[in-house]
Each structure stands twice: as structure tokens, then as C-alpha cells.
C-alpha positions as CSV (number, residue, x, y, z in Angstrom):
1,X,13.9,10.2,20.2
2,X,10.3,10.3,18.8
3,X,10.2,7.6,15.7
4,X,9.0,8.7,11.6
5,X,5.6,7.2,11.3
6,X,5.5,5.2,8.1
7,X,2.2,4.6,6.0
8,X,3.6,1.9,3.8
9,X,1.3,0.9,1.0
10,X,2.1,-2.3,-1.0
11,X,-0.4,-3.7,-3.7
12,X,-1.1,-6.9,-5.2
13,X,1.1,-7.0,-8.1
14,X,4.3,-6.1,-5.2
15,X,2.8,-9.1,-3.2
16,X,3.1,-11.3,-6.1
17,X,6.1,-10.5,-7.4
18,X,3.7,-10.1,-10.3
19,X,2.9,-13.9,-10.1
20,X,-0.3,-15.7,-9.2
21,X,0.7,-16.2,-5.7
22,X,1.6,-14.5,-2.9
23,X,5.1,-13.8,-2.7
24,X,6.3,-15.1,1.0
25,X,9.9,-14.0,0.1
26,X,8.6,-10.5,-0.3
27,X,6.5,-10.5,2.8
28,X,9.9,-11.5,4.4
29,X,11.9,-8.6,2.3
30,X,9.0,-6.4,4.1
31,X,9.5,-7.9,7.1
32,X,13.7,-8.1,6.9
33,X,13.8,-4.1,6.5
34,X,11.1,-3.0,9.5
35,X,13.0,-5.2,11.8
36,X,16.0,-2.9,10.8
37,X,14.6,0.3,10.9
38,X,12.4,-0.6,14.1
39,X,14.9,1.7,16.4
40,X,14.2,4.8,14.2
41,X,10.9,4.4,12.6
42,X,7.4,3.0,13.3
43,X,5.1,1.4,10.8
44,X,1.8,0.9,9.7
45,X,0.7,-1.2,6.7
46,X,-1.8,-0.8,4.3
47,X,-1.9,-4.3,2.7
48,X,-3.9,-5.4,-0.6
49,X,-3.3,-9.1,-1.7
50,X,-6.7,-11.1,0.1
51,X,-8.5,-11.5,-3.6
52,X,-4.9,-12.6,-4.7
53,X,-4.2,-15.3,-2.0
54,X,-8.1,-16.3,-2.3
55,X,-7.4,-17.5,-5.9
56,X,-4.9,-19.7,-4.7
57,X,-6.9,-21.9,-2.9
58,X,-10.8,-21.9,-4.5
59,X,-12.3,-20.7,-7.8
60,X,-16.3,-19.6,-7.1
61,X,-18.8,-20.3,-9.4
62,X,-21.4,-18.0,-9.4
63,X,-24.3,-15.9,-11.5
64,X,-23.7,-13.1,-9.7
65,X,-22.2,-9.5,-10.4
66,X,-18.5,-10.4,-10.6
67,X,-18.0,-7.6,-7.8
68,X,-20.1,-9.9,-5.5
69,X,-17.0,-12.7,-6.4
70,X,-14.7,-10.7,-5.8
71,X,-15.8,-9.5,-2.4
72,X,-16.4,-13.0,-1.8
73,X,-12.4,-13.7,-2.0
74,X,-11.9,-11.5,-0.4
75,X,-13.9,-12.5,2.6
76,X,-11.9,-15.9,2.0
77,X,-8.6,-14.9,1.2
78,X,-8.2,-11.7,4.3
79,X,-7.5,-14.8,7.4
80,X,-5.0,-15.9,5.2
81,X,-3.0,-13.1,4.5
82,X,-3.1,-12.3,7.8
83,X,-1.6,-15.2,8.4
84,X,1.1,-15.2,6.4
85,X,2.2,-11.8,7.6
86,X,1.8,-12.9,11.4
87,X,4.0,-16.1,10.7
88,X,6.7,-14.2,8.4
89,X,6.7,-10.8,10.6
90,X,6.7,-13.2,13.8
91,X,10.2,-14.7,12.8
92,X,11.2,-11.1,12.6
93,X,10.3,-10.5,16.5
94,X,7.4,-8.0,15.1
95,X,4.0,-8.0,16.1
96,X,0.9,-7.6,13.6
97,X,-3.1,-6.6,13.9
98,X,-5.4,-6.8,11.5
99,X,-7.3,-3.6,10.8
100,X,-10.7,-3.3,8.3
101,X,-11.9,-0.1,7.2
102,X,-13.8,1.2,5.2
103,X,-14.2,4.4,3.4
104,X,-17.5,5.5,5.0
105,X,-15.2,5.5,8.4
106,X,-13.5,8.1,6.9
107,X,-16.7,10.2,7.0
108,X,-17.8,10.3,10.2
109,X,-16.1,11.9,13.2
110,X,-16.1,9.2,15.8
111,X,-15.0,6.8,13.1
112,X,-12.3,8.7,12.7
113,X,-11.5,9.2,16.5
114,X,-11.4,5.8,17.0
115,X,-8.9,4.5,14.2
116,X,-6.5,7.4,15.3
117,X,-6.8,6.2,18.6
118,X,-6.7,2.5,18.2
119,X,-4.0,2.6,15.9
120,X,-2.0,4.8,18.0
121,X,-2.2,2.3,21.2
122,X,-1.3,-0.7,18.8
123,X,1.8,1.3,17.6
124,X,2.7,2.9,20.9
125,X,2.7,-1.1,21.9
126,X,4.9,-2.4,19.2
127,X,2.2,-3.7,16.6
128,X,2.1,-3.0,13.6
129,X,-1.0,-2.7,12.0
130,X,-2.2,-4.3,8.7
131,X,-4.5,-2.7,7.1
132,X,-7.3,-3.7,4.2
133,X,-10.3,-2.2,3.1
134,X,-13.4,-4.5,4.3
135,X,-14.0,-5.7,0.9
136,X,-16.9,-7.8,2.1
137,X,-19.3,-5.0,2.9
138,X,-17.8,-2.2,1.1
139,X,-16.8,-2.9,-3.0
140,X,-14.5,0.8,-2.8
141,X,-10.8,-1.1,-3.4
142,X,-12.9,-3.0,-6.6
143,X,-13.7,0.1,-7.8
144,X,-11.1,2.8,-6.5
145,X,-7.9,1.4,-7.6
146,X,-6.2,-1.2,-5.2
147,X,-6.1,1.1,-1.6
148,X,-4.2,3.7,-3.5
149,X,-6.4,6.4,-1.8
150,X,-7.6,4.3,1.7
151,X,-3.8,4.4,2.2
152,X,-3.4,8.1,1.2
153,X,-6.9,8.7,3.1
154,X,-5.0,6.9,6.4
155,X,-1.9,8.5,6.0
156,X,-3.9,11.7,6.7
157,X,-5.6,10.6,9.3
158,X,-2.6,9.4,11.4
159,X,-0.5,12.6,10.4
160,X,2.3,10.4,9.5
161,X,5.9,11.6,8.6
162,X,6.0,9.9,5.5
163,X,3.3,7.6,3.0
164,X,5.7,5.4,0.4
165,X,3.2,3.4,-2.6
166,X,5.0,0.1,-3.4
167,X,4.5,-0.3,-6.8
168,X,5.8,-2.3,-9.8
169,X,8.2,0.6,-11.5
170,X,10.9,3.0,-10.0
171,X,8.4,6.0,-9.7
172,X,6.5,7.8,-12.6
173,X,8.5,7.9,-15.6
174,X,8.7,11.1,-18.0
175,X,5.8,10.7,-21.3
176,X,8.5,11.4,-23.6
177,X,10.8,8.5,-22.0
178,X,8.1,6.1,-21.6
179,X,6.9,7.0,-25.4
180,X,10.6,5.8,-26.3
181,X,10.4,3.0,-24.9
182,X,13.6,4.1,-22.4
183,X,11.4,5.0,-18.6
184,X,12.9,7.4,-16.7
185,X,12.3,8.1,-13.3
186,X,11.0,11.5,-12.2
187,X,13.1,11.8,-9.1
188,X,11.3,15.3,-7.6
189,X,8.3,16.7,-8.0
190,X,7.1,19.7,-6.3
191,X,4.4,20.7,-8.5
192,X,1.6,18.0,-8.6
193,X,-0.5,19.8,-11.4
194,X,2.4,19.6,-13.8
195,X,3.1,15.7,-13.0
196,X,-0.7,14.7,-13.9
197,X,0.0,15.7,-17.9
198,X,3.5,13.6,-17.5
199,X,1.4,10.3,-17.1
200,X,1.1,7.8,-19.0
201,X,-2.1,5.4,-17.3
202,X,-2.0,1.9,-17.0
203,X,-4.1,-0.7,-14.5
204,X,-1.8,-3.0,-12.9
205,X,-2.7,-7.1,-13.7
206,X,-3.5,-8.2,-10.4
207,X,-4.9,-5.2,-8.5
208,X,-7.2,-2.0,-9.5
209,X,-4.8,0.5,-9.7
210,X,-2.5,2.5,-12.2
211,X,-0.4,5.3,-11.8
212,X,-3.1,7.5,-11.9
213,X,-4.6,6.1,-8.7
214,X,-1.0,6.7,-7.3
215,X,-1.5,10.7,-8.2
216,X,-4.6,11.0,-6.8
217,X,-3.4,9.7,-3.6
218,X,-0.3,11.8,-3.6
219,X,-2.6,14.9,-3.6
220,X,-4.6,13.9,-1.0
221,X,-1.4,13.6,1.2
222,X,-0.1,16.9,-0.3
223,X,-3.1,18.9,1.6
224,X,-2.0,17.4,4.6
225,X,1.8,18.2,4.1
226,X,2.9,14.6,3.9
227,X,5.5,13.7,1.5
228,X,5.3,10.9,-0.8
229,X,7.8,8.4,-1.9
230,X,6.6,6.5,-5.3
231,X,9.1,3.3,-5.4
232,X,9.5,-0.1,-6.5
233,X,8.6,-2.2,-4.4
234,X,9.4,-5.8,-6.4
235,X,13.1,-5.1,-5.7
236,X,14.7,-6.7,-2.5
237,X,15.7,-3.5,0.4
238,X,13.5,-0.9,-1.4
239,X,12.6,0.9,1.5
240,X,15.9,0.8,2.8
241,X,17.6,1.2,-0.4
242,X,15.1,4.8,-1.2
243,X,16.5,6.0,2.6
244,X,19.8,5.5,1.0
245,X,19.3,7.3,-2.6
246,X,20.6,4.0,-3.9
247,X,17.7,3.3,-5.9
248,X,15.8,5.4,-8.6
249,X,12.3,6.2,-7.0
250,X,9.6,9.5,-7.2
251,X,9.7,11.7,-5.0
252,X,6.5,13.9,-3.6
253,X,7.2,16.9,-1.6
């Protein structure tokens, strides 16, 4: 039986629990529900979280742009989420691999070749890859919003089944609700043009992105016929809770 491919994207605020540290409980969550679904469904990872686990350990000093900083984290802090993912997933009997890209490889056509075909014999040998923009020569998750569209741009690329965003909220909520102070979840949408007035755009603390960045993404998966799940990804099982319609989460078709 041929497995649904999985782009899972997960942010920095979902890696912190929306804390100043990594979360290793929800690296373990993420690692809990693969190892379940491992018969039916293959995965690949689009990680943000090395600028977050960078502050943990050092705070730079410098007169330079604070983009130069921040790529300088993340040159610190990438090994080490790695890391953590290899140890957590490891317990889980799943194998990782580290992945950099950047959005220039998305450009040329032997770039391209090669991700689909390096990523497909890492899969096809039970890794899954963890990807991350390489922050330290390219500055487009700084300025982009948190791999919203390198994971929508890979999704694409790998013709995937199915690209879920792991955010902080159950989907996009309605204007009117979230005006109320009451959110409620849009559960379908079919009509992308229609959802883009319903949102109401925020930047999330620790990474770059917003709801916003989330639609954006969504219609780059839309021209490639990939549906897109919008769910919350703080909550323990949400992958395999959104398979189950026991959660409230946005749907893309």
C-alpha cells in the first residue's frame, strides 16, 4: 500500500510551547504520533526553532545589522536542534537527516532535481528529513515569515499528499468572531480569495510569521492541488487528533 506523504510544518512558537525554550515534550508529542502513523503515512519536516534554541545558550553582542545576529544563531543554534530531534525521534525507533535549503534552490532546475531526488531516497529508506532554511547564507525565513512558504514551496516540490502548518490557534478564525473576542474556527475553505478578507494578521512572538504568511502558503499549495490542514499544533495528538475530526482545525482544499 503506497504511504500519504506528509509535509509537516511546525514553527517556533509550536516548538516552544510559546516559552523561551525548546519544548522537548513537544518534539516527543511530534515524535509519539509519527511512530504511530509510520505504517500508513511517510513524513517530512520542515522545522523552524535554531534562532530559538540559540538563545538558550549565548546572547551575541554585536554592531551589526540585527539580521547578521540572527543568522548568526542560527548558525549556532541548527546542530542543536538537530540534536534534540535525533535523540527524541531516536527513542521513537525513527531516523532523522538534516536538510538546508534555500530559496534560490527553488529556482534552478538541477537544484530542484536533486532535493526531489535526495529526499525521496532518505524517505524511501525510513529517514525522515528535517528541514530548515540555511539561515546563515540566505536571511529569507528573517524576512518571509518563519518557513511558512519554504514549506509550502517543498510541499510542491515533493508532490505530497498533504502539507499541515502547526501553528498556535485551531485554524483561521472568522473576523467577526475574532472582533468578539469569541475565535471560531473556519473548518472548510474552498475558495482562498474569500478567506484572505476573513483575516485578521498578527506576527507570532518567537518566529516571523502570522496568519497571513499561512495564506500565502496555502495558495502556493493550491496551484499544485495539495490540500492544507491549518491546526494547532501546542495541543498534545494534533496530528492525530485532525485525522480523527476530534479537534477544531482549517481546512484547505
Amino acid at each position: 500500500m503506497k504511504k500519504k506523504r506528509i509535509l509537516l510544518k511546525i514553527g517556533s512558537n509550536t516548538l516552544t510551547k510559546e516559552t523561551d525554550n525548546i519544548s522537548r515534550g513537544k518534539i516527543e508529542d511530534l515524535a509519539n504520533q509519527i511512530a504511530k502513523l509510520q505504517d500508513t503515512c511517510e513524513f517530512i519536516i520542515v522545522s523552524s526553532g535554531a534562532i530559538a534554541v540559540a538563545k538558550q545558550f549565548v546572547k551575541l553582542e554585536s554592531k551589526q545589522k540585527d539580521v547578521f545576529v540572527k543568522q548568526a544563531l542560527a548558525s549556532i543554534g541548527q546542530p542543536h536542534l538537530i540534536r534534540i530531534y535525533q535523540e527524541i525521534f531516536r527513542e521513537y525507533g525513527l531516523l532523522t537527516s538534516q536538510c538546508l535549503l534555500s530559496y534560490s534552490d527553488f529556482e534552478k532546475q538541477e537544484s530542484k532535481t536533486n532535493i526531489v531526488n535526495t529526499i525521496n531516497v532518505l524517505v524511501n529508506n525510513n529517514y525522515i528529513p528535517i528541514i530548515n532554511e540555511n539561515d546563515t547564507v540566505a536571511t529569507d525565513e528573517i524576512k518571509f515569515g518563519d518557513n511558512d512558504k519554504l514549506g509550502a514551496l517543498t510541499a510542491s516540490l515533493l508532490e505530497v499528499d498533504l502539507f499541515i502548518i502547526a501553528t498556535n490557534t485551531n485554524g483561521i478564525y472568522t473576523k467577526t468572531s475574532m472582533e468578539n473576542g469569541t475565535p471560531e474556527t473556519i473548518e472548510l475553505v474552498e475558495d482562498l480569495s474569500k478567506l484572505t478578507k476573513q483575516v485578521v494578521d498578527s506576527k507570532s512572538s518567537h518566529g516571523s510569521g502570522g496568519m497571513q504568511s499561512k495564506i500565502e502558503a496555502a495558495l502556493v499549495t493550491k496551484q499544485s492541488n495539495i490540500e492544507t490542514w491549518i491546526v494547532n499544533g501546542l495541543e498534545d495528538h494534533f496530528i492525530t487528533n485532525a485525522f480523527d475530526d476530534k479537534i477544531p482545525f482549517t481546512k484547505i482544499k
